[in-house]
Backbone bond lengths (Angstrom), bond angles and torsions (degrees), N, CA, C in turn:
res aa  C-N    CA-C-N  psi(-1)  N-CA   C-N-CA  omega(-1)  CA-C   N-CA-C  phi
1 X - - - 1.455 - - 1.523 110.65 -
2 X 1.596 109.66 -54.73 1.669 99.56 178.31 1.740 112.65 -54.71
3 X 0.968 104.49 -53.57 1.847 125.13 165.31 1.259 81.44 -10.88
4 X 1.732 121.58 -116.84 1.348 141.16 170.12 1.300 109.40 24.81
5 X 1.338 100.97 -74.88 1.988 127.35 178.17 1.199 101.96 -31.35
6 X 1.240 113.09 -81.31 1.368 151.39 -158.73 1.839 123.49 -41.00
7 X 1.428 84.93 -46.50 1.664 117.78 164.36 1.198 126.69 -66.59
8 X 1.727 107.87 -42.07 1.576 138.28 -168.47 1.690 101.62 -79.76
9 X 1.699 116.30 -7.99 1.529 118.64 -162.23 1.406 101.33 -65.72
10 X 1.592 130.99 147.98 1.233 127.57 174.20 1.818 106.70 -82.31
11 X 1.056 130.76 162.48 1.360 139.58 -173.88 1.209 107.48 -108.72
12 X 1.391 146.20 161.54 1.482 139.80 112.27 1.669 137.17 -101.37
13 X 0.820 129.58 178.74 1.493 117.05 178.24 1.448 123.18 -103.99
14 X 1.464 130.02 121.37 1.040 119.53 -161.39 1.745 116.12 -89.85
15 X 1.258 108.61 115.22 1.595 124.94 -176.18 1.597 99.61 -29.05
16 X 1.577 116.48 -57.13 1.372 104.02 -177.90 1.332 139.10 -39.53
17 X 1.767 95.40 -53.18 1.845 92.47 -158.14 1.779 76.50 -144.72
18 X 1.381 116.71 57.51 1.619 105.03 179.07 1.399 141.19 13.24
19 X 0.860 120.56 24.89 1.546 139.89 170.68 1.227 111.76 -63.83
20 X 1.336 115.25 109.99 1.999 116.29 152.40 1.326 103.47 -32.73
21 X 1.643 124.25 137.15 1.282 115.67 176.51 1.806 81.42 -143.45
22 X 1.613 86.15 150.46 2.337 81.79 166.02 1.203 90.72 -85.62
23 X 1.438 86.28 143.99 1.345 121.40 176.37 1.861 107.93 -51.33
24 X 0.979 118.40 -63.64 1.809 114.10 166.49 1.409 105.67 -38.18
25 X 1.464 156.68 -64.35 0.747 171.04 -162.51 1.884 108.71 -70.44
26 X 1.153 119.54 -15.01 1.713 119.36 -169.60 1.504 99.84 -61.97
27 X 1.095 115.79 -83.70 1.302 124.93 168.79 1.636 113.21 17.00
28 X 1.308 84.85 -112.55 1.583 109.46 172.05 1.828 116.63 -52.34
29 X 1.365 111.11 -7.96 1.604 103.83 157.48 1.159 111.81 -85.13
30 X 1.649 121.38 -44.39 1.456 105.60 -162.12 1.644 104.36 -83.71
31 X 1.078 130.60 20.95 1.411 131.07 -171.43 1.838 93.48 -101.23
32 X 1.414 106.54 -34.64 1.632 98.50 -166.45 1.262 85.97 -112.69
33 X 1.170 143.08 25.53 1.521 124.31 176.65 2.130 92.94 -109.13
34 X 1.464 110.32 -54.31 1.525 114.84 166.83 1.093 102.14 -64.60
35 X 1.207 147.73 -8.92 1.696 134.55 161.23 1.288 100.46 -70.60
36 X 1.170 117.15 -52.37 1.764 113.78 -153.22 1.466 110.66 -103.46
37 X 0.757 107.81 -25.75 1.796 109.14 -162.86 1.582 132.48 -113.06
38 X 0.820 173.75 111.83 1.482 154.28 -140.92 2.144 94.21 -151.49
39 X 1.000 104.01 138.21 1.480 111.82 -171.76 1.625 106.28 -98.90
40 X 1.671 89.97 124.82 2.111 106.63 -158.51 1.867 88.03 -62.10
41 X 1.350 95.82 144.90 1.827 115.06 -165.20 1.658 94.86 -80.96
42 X 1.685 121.73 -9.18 1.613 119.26 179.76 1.573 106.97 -84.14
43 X 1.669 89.01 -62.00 1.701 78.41 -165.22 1.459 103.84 -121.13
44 X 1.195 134.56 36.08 1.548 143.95 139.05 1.709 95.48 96.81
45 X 1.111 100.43 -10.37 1.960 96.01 -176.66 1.864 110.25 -46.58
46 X 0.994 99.44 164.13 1.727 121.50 161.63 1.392 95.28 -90.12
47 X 1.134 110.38 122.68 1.878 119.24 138.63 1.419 121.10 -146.48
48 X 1.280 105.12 164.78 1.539 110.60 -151.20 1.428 89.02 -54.41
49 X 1.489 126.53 -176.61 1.558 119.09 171.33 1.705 87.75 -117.73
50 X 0.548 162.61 141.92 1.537 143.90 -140.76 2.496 94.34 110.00
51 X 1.228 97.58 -45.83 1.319 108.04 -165.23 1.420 105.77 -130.68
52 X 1.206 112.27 5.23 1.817 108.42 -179.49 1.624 96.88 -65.71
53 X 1.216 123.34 -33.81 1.864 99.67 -165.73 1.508 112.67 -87.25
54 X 1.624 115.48 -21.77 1.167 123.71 -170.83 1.730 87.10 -86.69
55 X 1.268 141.35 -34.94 1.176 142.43 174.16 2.313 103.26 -44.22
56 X 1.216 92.64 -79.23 1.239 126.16 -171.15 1.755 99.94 -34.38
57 X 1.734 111.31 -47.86 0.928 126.54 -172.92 1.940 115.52 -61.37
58 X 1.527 91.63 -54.72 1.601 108.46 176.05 1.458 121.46 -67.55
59 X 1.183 105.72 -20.95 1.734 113.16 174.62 1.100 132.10 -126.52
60 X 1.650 137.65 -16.96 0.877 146.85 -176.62 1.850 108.11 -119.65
61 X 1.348 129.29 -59.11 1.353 126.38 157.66 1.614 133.55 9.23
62 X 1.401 124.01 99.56 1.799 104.18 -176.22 1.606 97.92 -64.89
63 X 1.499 88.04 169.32 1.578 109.45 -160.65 1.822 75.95 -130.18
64 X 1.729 92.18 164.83 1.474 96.52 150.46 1.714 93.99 -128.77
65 X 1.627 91.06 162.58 1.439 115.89 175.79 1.591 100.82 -59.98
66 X 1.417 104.67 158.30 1.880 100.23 172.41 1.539 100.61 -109.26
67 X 1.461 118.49 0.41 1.704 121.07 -179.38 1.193 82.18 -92.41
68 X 0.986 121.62 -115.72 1.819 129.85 -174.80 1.643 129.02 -49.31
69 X 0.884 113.97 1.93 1.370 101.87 -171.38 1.506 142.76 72.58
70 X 1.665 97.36 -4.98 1.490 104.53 -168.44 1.599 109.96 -71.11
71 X 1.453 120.69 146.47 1.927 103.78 167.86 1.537 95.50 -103.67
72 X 1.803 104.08 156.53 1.266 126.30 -163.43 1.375 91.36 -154.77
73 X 1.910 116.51 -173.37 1.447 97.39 -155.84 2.133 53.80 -121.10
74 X 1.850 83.39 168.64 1.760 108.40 -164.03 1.360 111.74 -41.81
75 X 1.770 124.44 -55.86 0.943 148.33 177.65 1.776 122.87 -28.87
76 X 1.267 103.01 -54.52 1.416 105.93 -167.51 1.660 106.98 -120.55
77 X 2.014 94.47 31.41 1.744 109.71 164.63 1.787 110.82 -72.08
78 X 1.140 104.37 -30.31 1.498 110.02 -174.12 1.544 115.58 -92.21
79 X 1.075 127.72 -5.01 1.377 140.53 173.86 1.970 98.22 -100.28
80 X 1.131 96.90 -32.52 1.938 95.54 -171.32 1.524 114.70 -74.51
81 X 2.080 104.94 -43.13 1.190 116.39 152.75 1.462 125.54 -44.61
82 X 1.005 115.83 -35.59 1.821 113.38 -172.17 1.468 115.94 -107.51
83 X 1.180 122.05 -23.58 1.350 112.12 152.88 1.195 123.40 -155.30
84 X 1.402 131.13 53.59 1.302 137.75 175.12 1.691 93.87 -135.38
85 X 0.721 154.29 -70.81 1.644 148.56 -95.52 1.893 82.85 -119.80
86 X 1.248 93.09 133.16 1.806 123.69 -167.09 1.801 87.80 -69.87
87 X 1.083 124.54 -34.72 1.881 107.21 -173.86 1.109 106.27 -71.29
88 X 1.353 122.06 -54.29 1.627 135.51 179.01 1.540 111.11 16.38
89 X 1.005 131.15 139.65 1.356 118.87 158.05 1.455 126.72 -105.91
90 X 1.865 109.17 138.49 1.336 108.52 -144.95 1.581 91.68 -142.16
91 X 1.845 130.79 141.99 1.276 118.50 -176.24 1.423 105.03 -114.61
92 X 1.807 90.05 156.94 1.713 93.63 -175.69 1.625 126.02 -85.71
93 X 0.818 123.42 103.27 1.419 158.79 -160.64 1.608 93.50 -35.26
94 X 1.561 127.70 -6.28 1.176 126.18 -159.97 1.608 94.39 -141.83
95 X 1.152 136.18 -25.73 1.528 134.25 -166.69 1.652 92.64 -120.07
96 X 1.934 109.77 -49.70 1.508 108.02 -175.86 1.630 99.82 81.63
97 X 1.321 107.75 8.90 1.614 119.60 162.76 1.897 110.48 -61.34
98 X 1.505 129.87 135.32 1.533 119.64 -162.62 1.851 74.02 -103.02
99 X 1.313 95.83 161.06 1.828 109.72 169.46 1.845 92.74 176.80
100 X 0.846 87.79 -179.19 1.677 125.03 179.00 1.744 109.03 -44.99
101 X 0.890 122.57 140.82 1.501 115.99 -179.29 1.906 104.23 -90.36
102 X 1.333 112.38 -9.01 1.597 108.88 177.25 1.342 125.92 -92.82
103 X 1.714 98.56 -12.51 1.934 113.59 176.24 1.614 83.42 -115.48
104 X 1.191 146.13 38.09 1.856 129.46 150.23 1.124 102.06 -76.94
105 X 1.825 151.91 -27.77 1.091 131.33 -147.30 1.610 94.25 -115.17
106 X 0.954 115.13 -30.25 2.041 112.60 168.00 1.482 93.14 -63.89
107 X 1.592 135.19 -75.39 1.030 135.38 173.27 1.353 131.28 -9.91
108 X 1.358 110.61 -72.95 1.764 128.37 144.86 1.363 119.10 14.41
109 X 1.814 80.09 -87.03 1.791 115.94 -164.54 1.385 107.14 -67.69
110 X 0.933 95.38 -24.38 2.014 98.16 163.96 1.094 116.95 -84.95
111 X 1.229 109.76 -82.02 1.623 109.59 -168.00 1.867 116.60 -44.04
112 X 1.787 112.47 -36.38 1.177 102.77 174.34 1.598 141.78 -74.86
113 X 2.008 90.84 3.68 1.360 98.11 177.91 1.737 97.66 -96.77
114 X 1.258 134.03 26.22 1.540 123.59 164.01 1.625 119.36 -74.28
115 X 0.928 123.47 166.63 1.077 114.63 -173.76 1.215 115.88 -138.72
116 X 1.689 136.30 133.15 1.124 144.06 -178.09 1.648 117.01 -123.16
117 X 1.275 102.54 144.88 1.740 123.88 -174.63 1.538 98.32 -51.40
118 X 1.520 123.84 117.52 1.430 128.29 144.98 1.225 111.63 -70.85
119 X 1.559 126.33 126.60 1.311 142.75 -151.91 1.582 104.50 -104.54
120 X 1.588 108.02 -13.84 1.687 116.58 160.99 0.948 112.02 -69.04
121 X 1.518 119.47 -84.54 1.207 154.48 -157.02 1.771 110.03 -87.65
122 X 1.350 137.20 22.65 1.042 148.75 -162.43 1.314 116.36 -3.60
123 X 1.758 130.08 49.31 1.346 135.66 -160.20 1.754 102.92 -144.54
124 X 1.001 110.72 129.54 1.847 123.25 -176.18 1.467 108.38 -77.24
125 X 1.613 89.02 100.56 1.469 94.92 174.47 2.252 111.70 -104.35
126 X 1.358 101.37 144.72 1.064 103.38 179.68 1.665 117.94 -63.53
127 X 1.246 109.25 153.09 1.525 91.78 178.73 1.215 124.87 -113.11
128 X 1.066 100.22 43.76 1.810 119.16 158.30 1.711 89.37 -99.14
129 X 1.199 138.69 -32.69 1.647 120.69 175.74 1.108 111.54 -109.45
130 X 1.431 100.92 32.27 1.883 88.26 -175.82 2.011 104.68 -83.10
131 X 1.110 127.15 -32.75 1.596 139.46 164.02 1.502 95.97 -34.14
132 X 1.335 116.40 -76.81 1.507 106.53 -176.21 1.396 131.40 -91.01
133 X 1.215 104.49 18.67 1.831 127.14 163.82 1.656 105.89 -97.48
134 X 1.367 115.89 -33.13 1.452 94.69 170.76 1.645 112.83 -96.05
135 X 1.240 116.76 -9.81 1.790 97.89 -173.32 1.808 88.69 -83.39
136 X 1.031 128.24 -9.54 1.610 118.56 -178.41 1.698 111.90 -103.38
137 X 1.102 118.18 -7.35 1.578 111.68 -165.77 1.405 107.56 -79.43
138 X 1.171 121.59 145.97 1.489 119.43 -163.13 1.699 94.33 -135.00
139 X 1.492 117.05 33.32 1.405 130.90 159.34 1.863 111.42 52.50
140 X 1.762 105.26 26.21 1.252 95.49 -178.94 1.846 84.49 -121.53
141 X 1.452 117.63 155.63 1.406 144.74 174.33 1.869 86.22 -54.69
142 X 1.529 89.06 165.93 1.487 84.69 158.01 1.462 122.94 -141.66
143 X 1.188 105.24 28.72 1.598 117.15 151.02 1.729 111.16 -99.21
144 X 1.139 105.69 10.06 1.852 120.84 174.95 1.386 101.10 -57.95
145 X 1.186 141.17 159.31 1.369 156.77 -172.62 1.567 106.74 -149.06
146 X 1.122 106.62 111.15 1.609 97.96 -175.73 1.610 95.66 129.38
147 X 1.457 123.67 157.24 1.358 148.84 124.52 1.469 115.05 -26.20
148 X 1.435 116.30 123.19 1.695 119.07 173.77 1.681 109.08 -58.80
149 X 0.987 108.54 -17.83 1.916 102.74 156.48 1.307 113.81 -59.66
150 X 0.977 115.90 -21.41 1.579 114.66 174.06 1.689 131.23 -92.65
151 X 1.297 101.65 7.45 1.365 107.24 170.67 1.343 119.59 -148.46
152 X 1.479 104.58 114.89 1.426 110.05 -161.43 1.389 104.05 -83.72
153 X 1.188 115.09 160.61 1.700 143.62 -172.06 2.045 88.80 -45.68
154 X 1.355 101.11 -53.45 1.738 109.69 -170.87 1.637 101.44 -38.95
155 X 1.005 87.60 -70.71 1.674 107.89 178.88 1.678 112.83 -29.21
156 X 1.294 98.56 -72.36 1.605 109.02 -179.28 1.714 104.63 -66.19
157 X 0.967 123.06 12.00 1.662 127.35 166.86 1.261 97.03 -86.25
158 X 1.171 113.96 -58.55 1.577 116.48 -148.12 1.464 115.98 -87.35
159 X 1.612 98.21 -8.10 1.335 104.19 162.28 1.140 121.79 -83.57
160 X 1.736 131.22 -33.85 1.072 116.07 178.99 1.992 105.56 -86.71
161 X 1.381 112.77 7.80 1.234 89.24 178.31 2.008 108.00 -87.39
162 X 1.148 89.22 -15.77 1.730 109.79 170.68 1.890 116.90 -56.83
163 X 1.615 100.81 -34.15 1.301 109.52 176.25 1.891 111.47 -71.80
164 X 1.307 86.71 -32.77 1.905 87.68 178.40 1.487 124.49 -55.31
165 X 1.241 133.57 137.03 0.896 124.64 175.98 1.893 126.25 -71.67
166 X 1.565 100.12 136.21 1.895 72.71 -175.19 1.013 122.21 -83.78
167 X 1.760 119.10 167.98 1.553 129.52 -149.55 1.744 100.70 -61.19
168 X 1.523 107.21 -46.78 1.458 103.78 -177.29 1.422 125.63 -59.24
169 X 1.115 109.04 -32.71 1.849 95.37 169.97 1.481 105.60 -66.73
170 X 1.384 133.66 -42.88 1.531 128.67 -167.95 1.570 86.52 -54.01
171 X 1.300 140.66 -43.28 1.131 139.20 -165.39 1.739 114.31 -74.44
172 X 1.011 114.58 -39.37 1.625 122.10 178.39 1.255 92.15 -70.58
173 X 1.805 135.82 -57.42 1.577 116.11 167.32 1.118 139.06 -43.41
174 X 1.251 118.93 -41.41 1.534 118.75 -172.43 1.753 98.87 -87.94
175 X 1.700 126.54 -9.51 1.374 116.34 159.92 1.341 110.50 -61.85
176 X 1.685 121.36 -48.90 1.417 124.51 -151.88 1.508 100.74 -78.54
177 X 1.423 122.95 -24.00 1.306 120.85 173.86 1.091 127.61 -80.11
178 X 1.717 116.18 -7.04 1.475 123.25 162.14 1.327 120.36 -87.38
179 X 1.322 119.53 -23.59 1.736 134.48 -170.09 1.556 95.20 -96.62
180 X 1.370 132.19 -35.54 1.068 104.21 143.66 1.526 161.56 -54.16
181 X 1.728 91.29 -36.43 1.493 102.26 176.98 1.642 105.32 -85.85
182 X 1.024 139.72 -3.04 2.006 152.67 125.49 1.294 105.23 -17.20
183 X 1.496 105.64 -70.16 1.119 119.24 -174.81 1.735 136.19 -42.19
184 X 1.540 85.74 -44.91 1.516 106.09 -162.61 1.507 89.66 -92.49
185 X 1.238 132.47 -59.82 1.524 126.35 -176.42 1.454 95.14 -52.91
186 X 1.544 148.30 -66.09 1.587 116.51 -164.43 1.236 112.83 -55.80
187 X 1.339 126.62 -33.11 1.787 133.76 -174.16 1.072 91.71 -62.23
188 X 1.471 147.50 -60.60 1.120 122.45 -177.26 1.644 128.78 -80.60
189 X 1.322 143.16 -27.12 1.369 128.42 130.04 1.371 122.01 -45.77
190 X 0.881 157.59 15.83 1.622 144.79 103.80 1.187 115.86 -70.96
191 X 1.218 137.07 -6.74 1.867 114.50 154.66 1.152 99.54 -92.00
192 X 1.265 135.75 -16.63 1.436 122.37 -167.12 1.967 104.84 -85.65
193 X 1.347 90.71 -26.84 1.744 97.22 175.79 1.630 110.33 -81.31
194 X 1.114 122.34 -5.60 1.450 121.77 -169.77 1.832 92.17 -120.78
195 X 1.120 124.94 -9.23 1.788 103.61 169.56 1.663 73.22 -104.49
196 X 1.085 160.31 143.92 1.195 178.46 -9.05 1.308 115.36 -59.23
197 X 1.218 125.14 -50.34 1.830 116.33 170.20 1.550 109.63 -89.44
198 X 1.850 117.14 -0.48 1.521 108.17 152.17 1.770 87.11 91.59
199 X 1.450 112.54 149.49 1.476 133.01 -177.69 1.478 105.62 -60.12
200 X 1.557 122.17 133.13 1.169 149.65 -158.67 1.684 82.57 -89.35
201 X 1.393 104.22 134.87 1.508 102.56 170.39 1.299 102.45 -130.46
């Protein structure tokens, strides 16, 4: 029966912080609710006023980014960090190199025009097409003449071992790049010994 009552109570709305309040009860709410509380002017909440600035501060406050520098309001710092904000770090889909999310698309356009040995088809495909160079390659050259029955796996070995460069030139390079750099360090300790003891006359 009190139950019944209890349920049946009329309400009013309290001017402060809009709250259904029972009506027996108004009084003495809106006395400690305008004592205590004042509702934040961002997002309409109650908080104590005691804590409205330290409130205001922790949730509502611009922030700046620590990649870029930009200020934003707190909320949509963690959405800006992860995929909005140009420093971000982002990898290249082709090297898997990490950098900056504002140099990935110069980055890209380079790196995906390199080109690497197809180990079927013994032909340098870029690897921006390498995805749809391997679900199609059918491991024959394509200056081949003939049906891929006609060229055995042996074959296509020995062609790409033909593409390698041989060991002795890597070796005549890495000589000429030492007899050069010989070169250039004495050339420069002899000018450096001749502006110090002054022009030979």
């Amino acid at each position: 029966m009190d139950m019944a009552i209890a349920s049946d109570e009329t309400t009013r709305i309290c001017d402060h912080c809009d709250r259904a309040i029972p009506s027996s009860n108004i009084d003495l709410h809106y006395a400690h609710c305008s004592r205590n509380l004042e509702k934040c002017k961002v997002c309409g909440d109650m908080v104590p006023k005691k804590h409205a600035e330290e409130h205001f501060l922790n949730t509502h406050a611009p922030v700046t980014c620590s990649l870029c520098s930009e200020t934003m309001e707190r909320e949509i710092l963690a959405t800006h960090k992860g995929e909005i904000c140009p420093q971000r770090i982002v990898t290249c889909q082709f090297c898997e190199f990490p950098l900056p999310a504002i140099d990935l698309a110069e980055h890209q356009e380079v790196c995906g025009n390199r080109t690497e040995l197809c180990h079927l088809c013994n032909r340098y495909i870029r690897l921006r097409e390498r995805y749809n160079h391997e679900r199609r390659c059918n491991g024959v050259p394509e200056d081949t003449v003939g049906s891929s029955r006609d060229v055995r796996p042996a074959e296509r070995e020995q062609g790409a071992q033909r593409r390698q460069p041989p060991e002795y030139s890597r070796r005549r390079l890495l000589f000429t790049i030492a007899v050069a750099g010989v070169a250039v360090l004495l050339g420069s300790l002899f000018f450096q010994k001749t502006m110090e003891t002054g022009p030979v006359i």
